[in-house]
C-alpha positions as CSV (number, residue, x, y, z in Angstrom):
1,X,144.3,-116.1,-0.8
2,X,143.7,-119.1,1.2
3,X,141.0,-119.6,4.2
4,X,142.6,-121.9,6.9
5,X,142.8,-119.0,9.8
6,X,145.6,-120.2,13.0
7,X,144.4,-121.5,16.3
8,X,145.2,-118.3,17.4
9,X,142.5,-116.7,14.8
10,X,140.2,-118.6,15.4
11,X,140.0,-117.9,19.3
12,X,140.2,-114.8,18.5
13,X,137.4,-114.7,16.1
14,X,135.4,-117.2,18.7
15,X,135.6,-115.2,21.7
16,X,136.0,-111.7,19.9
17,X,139.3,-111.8,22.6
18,X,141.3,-109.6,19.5
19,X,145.0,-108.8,20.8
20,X,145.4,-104.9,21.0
21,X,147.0,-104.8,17.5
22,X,143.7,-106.6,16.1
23,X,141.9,-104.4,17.4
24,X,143.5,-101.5,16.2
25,X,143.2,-102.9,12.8
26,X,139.3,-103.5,13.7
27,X,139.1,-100.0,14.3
28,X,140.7,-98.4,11.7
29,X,138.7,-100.6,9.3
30,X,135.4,-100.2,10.9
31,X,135.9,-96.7,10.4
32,X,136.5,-96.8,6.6
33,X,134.1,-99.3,5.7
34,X,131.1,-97.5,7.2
35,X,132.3,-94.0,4.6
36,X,133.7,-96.3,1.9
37,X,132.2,-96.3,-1.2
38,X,133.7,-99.6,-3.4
39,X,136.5,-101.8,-2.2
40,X,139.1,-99.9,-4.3
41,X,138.4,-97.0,-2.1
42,X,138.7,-98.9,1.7
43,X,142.0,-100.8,0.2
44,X,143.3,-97.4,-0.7
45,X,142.2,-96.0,2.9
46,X,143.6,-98.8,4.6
47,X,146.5,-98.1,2.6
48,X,146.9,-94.6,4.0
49,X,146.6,-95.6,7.3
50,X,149.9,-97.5,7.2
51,X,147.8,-100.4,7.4
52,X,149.9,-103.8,6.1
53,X,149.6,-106.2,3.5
54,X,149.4,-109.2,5.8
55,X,146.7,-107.0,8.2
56,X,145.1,-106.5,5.2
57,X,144.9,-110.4,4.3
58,X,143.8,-111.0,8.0
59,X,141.0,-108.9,7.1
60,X,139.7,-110.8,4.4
61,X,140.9,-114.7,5.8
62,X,138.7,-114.0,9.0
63,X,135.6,-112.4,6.9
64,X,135.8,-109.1,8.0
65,X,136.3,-107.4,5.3
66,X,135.0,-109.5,2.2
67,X,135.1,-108.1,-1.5
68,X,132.7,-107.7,-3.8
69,X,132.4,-108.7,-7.3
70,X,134.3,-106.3,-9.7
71,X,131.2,-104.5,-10.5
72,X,130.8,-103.0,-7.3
73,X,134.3,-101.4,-7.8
């Protein structure tokens, strides 16, 4: 995983402007993390929601959704 977020990203992430398939990630998330248990179980969620891989990784590049050490899973 790397940390350099786009120009694009970073707007986004500066003016909370999120394009409507951001925010639909946002959502979806928000909604799993707050009845989440351990990381295994929002990835899993996520998972089940159709979300992607590469939504998944946006996620975590632009700190919304950061892991925890391994014994928190």
């Amino acid at each position: 995983m790397y940390n350099f977020i786009s120009e694009a990203e970073r707007h986004e992430e500066l003016y909370s402007s999120y394009n409507t398939h951001h925010q639909e990630v946002l959502t979806i998330f928000n909604k799993i993390k707050s009845s989440a248990r351990t990381n295994i179980d929002i990835l899993l969620r996520l998972k089940e929601k159709g979300i992607s891989d590469s939504d998944i990784e946006w996620l975590k590049r632009t700190d919304h959704f950061l892991p925890t050490h391994s014994y928190n899973q």
